[in-house]
FIGU-57657 format. One record per residue (C-alpha): residue number from 1; residue in one letter; x, y, z negated. Coordinates in pm, 1 decimal. Layout:
num: NUM residuo: A xx: X yy: Y zz: Z
...
This chain:
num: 1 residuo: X xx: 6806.5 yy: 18488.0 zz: -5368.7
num: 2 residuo: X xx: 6434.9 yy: 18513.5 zz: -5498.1
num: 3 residuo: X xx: 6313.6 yy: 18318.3 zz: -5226.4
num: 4 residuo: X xx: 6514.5 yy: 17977.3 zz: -5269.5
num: 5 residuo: X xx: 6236.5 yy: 17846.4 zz: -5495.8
num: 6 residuo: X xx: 6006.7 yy: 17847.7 zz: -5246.7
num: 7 residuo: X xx: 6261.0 yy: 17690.0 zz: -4951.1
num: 8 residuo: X xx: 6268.3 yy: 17395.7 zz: -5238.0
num: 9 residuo: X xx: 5929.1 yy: 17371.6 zz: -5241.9
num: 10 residuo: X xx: 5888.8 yy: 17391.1 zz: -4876.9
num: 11 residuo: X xx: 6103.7 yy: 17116.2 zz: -4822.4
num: 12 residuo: X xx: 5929.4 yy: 16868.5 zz: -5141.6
num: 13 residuo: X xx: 5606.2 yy: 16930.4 zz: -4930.3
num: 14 residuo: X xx: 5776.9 yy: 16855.1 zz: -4586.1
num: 15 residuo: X xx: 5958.4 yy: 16533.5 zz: -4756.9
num: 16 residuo: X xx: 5577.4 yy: 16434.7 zz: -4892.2
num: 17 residuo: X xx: 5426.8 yy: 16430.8 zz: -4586.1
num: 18 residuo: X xx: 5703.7 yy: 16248.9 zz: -4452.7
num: 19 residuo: X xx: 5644.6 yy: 16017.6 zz: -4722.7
num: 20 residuo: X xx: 5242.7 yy: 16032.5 zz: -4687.9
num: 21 residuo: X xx: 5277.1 yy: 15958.9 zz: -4301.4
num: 22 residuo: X xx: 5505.2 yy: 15654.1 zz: -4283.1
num: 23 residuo: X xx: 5420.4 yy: 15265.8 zz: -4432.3
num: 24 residuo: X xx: 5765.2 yy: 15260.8 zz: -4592.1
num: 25 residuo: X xx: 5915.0 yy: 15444.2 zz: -4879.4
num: 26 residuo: X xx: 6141.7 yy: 15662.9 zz: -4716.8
num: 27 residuo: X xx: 6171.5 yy: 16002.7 zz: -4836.9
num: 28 residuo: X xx: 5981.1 yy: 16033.8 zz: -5160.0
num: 29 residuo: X xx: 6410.0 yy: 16052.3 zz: -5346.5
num: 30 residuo: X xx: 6409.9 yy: 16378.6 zz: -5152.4
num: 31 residuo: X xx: 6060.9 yy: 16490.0 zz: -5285.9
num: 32 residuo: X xx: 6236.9 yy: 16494.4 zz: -5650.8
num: 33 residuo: X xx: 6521.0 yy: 16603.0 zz: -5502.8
num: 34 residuo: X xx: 6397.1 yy: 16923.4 zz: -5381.1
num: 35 residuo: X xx: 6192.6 yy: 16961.3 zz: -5743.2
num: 36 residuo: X xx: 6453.9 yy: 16959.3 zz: -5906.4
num: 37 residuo: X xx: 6663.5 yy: 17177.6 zz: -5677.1
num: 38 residuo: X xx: 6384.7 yy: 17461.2 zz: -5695.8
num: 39 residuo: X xx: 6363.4 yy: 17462.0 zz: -6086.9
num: 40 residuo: X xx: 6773.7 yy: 17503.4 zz: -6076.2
num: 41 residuo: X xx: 6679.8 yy: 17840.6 zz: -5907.9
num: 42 residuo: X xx: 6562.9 yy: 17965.8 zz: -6252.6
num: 43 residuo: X xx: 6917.4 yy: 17896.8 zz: -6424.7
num: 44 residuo: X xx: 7148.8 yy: 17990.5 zz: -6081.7
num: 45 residuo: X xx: 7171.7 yy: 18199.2 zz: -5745.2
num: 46 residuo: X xx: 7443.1 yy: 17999.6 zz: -5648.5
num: 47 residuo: X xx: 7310.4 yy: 17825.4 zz: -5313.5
num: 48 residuo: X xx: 7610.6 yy: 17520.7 zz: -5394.4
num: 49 residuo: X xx: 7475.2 yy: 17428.9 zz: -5704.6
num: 50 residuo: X xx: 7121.9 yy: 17410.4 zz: -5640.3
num: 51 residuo: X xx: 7217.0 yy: 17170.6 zz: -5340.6
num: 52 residuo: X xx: 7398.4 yy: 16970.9 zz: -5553.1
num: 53 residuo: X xx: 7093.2 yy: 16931.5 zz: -5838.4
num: 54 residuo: X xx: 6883.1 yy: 16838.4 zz: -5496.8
num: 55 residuo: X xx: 7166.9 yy: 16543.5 zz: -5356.1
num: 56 residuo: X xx: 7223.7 yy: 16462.5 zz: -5737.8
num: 57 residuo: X xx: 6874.9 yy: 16395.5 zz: -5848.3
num: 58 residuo: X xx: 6815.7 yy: 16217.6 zz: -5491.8
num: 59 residuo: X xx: 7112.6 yy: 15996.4 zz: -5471.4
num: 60 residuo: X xx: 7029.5 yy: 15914.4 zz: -5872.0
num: 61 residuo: X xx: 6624.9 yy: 15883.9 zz: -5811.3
num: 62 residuo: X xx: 6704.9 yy: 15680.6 zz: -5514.5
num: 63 residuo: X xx: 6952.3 yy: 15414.2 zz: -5707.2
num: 64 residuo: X xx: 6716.8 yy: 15411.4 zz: -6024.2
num: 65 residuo: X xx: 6406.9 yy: 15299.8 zz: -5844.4
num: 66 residuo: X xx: 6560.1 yy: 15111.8 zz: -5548.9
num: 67 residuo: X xx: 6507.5 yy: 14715.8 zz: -5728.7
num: 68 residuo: X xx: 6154.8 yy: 14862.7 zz: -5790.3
num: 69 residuo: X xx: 6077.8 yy: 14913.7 zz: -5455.1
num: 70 residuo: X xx: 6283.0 yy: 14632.8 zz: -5326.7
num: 71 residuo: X xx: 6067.0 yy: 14424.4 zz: -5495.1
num: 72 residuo: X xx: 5717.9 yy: 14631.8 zz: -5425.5
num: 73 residuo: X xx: 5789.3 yy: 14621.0 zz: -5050.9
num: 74 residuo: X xx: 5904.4 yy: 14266.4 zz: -4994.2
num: 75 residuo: X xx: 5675.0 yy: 14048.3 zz: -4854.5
num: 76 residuo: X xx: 5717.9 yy: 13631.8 zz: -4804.0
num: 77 residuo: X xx: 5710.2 yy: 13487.9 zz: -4513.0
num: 78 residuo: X xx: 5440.5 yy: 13317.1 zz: -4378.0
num: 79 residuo: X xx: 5509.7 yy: 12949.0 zz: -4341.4
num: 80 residuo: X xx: 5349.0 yy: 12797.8 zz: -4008.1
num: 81 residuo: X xx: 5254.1 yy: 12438.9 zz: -3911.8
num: 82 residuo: X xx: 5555.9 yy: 12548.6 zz: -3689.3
num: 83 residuo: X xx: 5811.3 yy: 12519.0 zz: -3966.2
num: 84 residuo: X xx: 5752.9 yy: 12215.9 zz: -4090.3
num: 85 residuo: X xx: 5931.7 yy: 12140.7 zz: -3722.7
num: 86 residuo: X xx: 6292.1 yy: 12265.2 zz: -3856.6
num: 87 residuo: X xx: 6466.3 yy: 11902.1 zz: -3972.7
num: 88 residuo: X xx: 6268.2 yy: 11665.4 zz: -3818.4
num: 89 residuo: X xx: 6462.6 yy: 11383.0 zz: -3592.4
num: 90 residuo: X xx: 6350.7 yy: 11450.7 zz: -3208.8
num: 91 residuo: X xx: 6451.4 yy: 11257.1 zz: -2889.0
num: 92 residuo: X xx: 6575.7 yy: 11450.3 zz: -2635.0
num: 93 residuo: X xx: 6335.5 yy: 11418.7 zz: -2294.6
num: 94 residuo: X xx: 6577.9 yy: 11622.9 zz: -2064.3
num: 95 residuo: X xx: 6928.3 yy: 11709.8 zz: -2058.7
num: 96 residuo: X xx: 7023.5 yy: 11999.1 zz: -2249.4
num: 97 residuo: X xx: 7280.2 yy: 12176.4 zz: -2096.0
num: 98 residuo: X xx: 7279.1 yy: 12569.7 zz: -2274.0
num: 99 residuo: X xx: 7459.1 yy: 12695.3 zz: -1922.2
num: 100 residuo: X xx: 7209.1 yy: 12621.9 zz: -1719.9
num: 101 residuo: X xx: 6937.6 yy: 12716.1 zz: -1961.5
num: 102 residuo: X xx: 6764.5 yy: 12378.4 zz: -1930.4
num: 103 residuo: X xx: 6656.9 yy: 12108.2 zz: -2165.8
num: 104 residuo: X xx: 6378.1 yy: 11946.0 zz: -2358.1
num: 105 residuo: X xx: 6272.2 yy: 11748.2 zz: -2660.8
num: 106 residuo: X xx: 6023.1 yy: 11533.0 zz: -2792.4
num: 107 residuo: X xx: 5874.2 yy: 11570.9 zz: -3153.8
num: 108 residuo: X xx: 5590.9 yy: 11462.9 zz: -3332.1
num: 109 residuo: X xx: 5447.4 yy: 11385.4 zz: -2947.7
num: 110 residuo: X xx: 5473.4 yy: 11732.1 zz: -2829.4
num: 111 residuo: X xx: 5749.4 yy: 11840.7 zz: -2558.9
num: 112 residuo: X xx: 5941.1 yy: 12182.7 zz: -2675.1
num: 113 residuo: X xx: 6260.5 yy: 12317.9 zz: -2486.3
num: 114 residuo: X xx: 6540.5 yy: 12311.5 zz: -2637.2
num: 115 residuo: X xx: 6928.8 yy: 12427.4 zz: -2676.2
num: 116 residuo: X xx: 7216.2 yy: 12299.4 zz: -2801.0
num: 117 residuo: X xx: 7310.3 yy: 12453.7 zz: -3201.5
num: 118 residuo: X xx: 7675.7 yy: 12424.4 zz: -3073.2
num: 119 residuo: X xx: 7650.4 yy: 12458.7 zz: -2679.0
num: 120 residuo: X xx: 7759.7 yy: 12103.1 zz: -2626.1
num: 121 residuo: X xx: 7579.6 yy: 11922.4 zz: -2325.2
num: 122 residuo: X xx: 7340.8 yy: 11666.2 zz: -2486.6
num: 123 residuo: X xx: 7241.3 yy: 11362.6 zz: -2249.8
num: 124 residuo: X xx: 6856.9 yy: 11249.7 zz: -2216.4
num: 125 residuo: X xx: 6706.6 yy: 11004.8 zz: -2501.8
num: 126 residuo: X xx: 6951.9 yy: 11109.3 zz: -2723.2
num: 127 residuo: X xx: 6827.8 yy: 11148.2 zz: -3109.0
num: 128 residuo: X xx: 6869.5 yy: 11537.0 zz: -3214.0
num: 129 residuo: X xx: 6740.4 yy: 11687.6 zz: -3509.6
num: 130 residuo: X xx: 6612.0 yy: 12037.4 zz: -3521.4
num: 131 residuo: X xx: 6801.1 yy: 12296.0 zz: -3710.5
num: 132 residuo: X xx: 6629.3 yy: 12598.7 zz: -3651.2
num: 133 residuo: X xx: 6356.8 yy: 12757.4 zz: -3375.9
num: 134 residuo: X xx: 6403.3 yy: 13083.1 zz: -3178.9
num: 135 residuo: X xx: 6138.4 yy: 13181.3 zz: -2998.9
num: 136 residuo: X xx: 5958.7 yy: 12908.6 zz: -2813.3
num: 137 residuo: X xx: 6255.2 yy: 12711.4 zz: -2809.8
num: 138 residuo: X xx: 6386.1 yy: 12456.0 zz: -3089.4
num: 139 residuo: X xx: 6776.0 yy: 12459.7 zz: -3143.6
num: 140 residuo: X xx: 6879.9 yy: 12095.0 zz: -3179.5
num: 141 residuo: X xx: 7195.9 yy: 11950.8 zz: -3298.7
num: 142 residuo: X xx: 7375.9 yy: 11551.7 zz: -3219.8
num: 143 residuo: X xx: 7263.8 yy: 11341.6 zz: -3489.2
């Protein structure tokens, strides 16, 4: 099969502009993959081997560089003025009551709604502290 090499090489450019065309690294294991796969075709016809240099040299490619790119693509989070919310004492302003989807706190002088960490009804001006914040809501816990 004179043509294979040229399938392989097809498919490396295909994988590129995958590659090229997205933000992440996804398909740039294949890329060598297929390489590798079309310079088998100058040792073997057989069709099974070359398609196991190409999942080979991927699967190995992708578990050699993975840390790398792990640690290329990660990006921190951006603390926020919000954050510094998360384990401060509040008192609650309303009755939370998670069932009815209703409740509020007071921190730091602003009002936030708020729900219950552990679904528990919490009565009005009791002290809560804040554990966590989805949304627009902060989830508050019985101190």
């Amino acid at each position: 099969m004179e043509y294979m090499p040229y399938i392989w090489i097809g498919i490396a450019v295909l994988m590129g502009i995958i590659e090229a065309s997205t933000v992440q690294m996804v398909s740039i294991w294949f890329v060598l993959g297929s390489l590798a796969a079309s310079v088998s075709c100058i040792f073997t016809d057989n069709i099974y081997i070359q398609i196991s240099v190409f999942l080979i040299v991927s699967f190995a490619s992708l578990i050699a560089t993975r840390p790398f790119v792990k640690k290329l693509t990660k990006f921190g989070k951006i603390k926020t003025n919000l954050d510094s919310t998360v384990g401060k004492t509040a008192v609650v302003t309303s009755d939370i009551d998670n069932r009815k989807s209703q409740g509020a706190v007071s921190v730091g002088g602003k009002i936030w709604t708020a729900r219950s960490a552990d679904g528990k009804l919490i009565p009005k001006d009791s002290n809560v502290k804040v554990v966590s914040i989805e949304g627009v809501k902060l989830i508050v816990e019985i101190i």
